[in-house]
C-alpha positions in Angstrom: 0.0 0.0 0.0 1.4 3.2 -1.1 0.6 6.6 0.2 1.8 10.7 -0.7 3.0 11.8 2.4 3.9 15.6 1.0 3.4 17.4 -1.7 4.4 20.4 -3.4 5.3 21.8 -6.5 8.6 20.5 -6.9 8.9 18.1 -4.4 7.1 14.2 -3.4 7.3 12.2 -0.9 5.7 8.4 -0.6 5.6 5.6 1.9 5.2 2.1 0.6 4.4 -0.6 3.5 4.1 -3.9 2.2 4.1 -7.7 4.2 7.2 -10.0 3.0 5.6 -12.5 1.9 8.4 -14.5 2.9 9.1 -13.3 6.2 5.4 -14.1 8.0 4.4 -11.2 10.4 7.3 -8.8 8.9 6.7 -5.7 6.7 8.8 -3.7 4.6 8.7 0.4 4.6 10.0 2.1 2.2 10.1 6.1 1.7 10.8 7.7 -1.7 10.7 10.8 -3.5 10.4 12.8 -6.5 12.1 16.1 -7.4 10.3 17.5 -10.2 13.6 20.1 -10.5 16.1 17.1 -11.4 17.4 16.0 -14.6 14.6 13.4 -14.8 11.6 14.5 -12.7 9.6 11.4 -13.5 12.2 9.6 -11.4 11.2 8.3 -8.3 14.6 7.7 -5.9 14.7 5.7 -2.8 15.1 7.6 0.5 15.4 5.0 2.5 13.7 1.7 3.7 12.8 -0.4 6.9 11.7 -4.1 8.3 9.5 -4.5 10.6 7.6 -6.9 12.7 3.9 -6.1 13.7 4.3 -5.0 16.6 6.6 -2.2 15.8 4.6 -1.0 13.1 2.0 -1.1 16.1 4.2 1.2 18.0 5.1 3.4 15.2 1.2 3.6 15.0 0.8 4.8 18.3 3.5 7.2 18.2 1.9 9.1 15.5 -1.9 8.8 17.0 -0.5 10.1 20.7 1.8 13.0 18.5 -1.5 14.3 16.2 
């Protein structure tokens, strides 16, 4: 599942979470972005990316919902 996080009009930011289907209970997060200023601004580049179990996207999750 993929989201846009920001937008502007020259910069995009997504989150990707997805399970590993592999890895039972574990999920991958990925942030990327778009600089529509660059050479190629169709290009999406990877920021960074995380696994994670469950239960620390669970945390994560309450982070943000005790934070907004």
């Amino acid at each position: 599942m993929k989201a846009i996080i920001t937008e502007s009009t020259y910069f995009i930011r997504e989150v990707e979470v997805e399970p590993i289907a592999a890895q039972r209970g574990s999920y991958r997060m990925q942030f990327s972005s778009q600089l529509r200023s660059a050479r190629n601004p169709d290009a999406w580049q990877r920021n960074f990316d995380l696994i994670l179990q469950k239960s620390e996207l669970l945390r994560l999750k309450a982070l943000l919902d005790a934070v907004l």
